[in-house]
C-alpha positions, 0 to 999 in steps of 0.5 A: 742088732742092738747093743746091750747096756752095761750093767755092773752088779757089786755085790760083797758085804754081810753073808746074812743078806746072801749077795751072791745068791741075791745078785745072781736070781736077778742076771737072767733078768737083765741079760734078757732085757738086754744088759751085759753083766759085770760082777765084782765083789769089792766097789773098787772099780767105781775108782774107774773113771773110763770103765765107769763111764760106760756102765748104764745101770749098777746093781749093788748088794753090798752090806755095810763094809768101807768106801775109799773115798776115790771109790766113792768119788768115782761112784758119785762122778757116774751116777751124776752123768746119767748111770743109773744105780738100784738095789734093795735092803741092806745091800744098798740102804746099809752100805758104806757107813763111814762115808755121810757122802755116800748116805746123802747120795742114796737118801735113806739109811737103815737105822733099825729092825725091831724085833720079836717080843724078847721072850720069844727070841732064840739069838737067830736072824728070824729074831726081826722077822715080823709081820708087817704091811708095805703101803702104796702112795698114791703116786705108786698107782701111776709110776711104772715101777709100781703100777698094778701093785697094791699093799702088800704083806710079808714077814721079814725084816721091817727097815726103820729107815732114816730118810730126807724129803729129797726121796720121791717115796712110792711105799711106806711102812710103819713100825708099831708101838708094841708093849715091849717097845721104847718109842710111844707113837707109830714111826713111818718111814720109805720102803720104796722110793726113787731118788734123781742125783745129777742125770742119774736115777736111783731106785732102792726097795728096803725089803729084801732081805734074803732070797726067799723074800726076793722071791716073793711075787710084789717084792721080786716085781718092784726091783726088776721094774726099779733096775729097768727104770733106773738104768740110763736109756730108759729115761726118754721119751718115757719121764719119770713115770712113763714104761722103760723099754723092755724085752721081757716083762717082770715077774708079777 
């Protein structure tokens, strides 16, 4: 009998970004690739060196809030011998703003959502949902997280993501000039994109921004196959492009 990797799923912060419902489409998807599932509400247990150290892959959900910086320490310490850590929009791209640690660990930091024309604001979250394209690298055609995937559309929040080159970049959007916008000229930022800290691997998908967009077929494929390449144990013999072992194939 094999013995299940350790997943730990944190999940907590802003209600908006639903962490709960969020975390919990994706347990029987991990249970069933053989992951054995830990949930908290608070990055508390990241202080724990001994638990943390057996944890193959963590999930987080957790928007905006606060990081101790023991919490943050610990969290650094397991992802550098070799745990793996995934996540998508908010939930991990807009955590923990009062530690830069934190952003330099995770490589891209939400900055804005551009919005609606003002006119046709009403003071409600779809006010940034917008139209917008999620355009593959050419390095996506070959990676195991996006392998199969071609650009794909939604209507949601947009992420202007504040980024440093050291992200190995699978997809891209770009926010337009629009008359009502202060910026003259096209912005481009990460949408997917991996990242290698230490021996650990880090996966982030900036859509996601609540269930119904988790749901959609291309978003909800690229985060299962994120968490299953992240997670450790997947990294030999398959390399950073190669097919982690899987018991169940994602949704697409």
């Amino acid at each position: 009998m094999t013995t299940p990797r350790t997943c730990l799923v944190v999940r907590g912060g802003w209600d908006g970004h639903q962490p709960i419902e969020a975390t919990d489409l994706f347990l029987p998807f991990l249970e069933e690739n053989g992951f054995s599932v830990r949930i908290e509400d608070s990055p508390a247990i990241y202080a724990d060196a001994e638990y943390m150290a057996t944890v193959d892959l963590i999930v987080q959900c957790n928007t905006m809030n606060t990081i101790e910086r023991p919490q943050f320490e610990g969290l650094r310490a397991a992802i550098e011998a070799g745990t793996g850590m995934a996540g998508w929009h908010g939930g991990i791209a807009d955590s923990y703003r009062n530690e830069s640690d934190y952003l330099t660990l995770i490589g891209g930091q939400f900055g804005c959502h551009p919005g609606k024309h003002p006119d046709e604001r009403t003071g409600e979250q779809a006010d940034n949902y917008v139209p917008y394209t999620v355009t593959m690298e050419p390095s996506a055609a070959s990676h195991y997280i996006t392998e199969g995937i071609s650009d794909y559309d939604l209507v949601t929040e947009q992420y202007w993501v504040l980024a440093d080159d050291y992200c190995d970049v699978l997809a891209t959007t770009t926010q337009k000039v629009r008359e009502w916008d202060p910026w003259t000229r096209e912005i481009t930022s990460p949408a997917l994109w991996t990242r290698q800290w230490g021996q650990g691997r880090i996966f982030v998908s900036t859509p996601g921004h609540r269930v119904e967009v988790l749901e959609d077929p291309n978003v909800r494929t690229v985060i299962e196959r994120g968490m299953l390449w992240a997670a450790r144990g997947s990294e030999q013999p398959y390399g950073d492009h190669g097919r982690p072992a899987v018991t169940k194939e994602s949704s697409l």
